[in-house]
N, C-alpha and C positions, 0 to 999 in steps of 0.2 A: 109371920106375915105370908099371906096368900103370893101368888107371882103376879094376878093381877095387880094387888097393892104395891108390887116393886115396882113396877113397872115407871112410875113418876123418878124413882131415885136413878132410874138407869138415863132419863131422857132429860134430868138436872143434875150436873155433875155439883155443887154444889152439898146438894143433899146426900148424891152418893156419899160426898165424903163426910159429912155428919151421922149417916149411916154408918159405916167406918169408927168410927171416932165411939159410936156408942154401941157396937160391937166389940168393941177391943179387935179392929183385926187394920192390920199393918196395911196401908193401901200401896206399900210397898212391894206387898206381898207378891213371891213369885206362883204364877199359874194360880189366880184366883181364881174360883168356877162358882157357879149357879149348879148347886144342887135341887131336886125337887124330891120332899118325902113321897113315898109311895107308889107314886106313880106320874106319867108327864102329862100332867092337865095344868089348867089355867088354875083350878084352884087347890093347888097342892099347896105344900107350904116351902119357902123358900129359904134355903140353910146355904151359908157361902164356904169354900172350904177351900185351903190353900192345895198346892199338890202334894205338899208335903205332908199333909194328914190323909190323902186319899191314895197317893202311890200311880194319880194319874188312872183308876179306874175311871169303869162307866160307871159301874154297878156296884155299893160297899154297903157296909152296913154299919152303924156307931149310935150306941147305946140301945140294943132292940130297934132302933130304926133303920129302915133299909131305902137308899138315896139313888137316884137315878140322876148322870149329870146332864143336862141343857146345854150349857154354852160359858165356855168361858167368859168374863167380865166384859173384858176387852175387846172380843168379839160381839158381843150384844149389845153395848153401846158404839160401837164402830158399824154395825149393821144400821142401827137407825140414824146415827149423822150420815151415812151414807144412800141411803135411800128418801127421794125429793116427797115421796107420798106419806113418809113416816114420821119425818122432822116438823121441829114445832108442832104447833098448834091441828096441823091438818089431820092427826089422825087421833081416834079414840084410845086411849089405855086398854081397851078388848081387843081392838086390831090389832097394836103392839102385839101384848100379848101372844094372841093368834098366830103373829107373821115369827114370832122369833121361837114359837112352838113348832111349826110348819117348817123353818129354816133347821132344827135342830134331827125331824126328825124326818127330813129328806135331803136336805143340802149339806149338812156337815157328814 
């Protein structure tokens, strides 16, 4: 799945967690992150990975793929409940998108 298409799981926690559930990954899970294949665009593909299988890089690689991280979980759905222009309905899945692309690779 593109990060555009996350983008709806991240702004309904609901889904997140059926996302989860049909991942096999523990939403217990400690230091969940938002990896992106290849490179950090909106339509990369999006792989979630505990810190435990990443050792807390930016930069890894697993299976001939090589991951760039974005933002932990918790921090990108805490950015958008946080910001009034983001939540609900007022913004598009591109702007999402956009804003937590722009946050990742200037604010964090």
């Amino acid at each position: 799945m593109k990060l555009l298409g996350f983008i709806d799981y991240l702004v309904t926690p609901t889904k997140l967690e059926g996302f989860y559930r049909t991942q096999n990954i523990s939403a217990e899970a400690e230091g969940l992150s938002i990896y992106l294949a290849g490179s950090l665009t909106i339509e990369s593909k999006v792989r979630l990975f505990g810190i435990e299988e990443t050792g807390g890089q930016i930069h890894f690689q697993q299976d001939g793929v090589d991951y760039i991280y974005l933002l932990e979980i918790d921090l990108a759905t805490g950015l958008v409940e946080a910001d009034p222009n983001l939540k609900g309905n007022k913004a598009s899945d591109l702007e999402l998108a956009d804003r937590l692309m722009r946050y990742a690779i200037y604010d964090a």
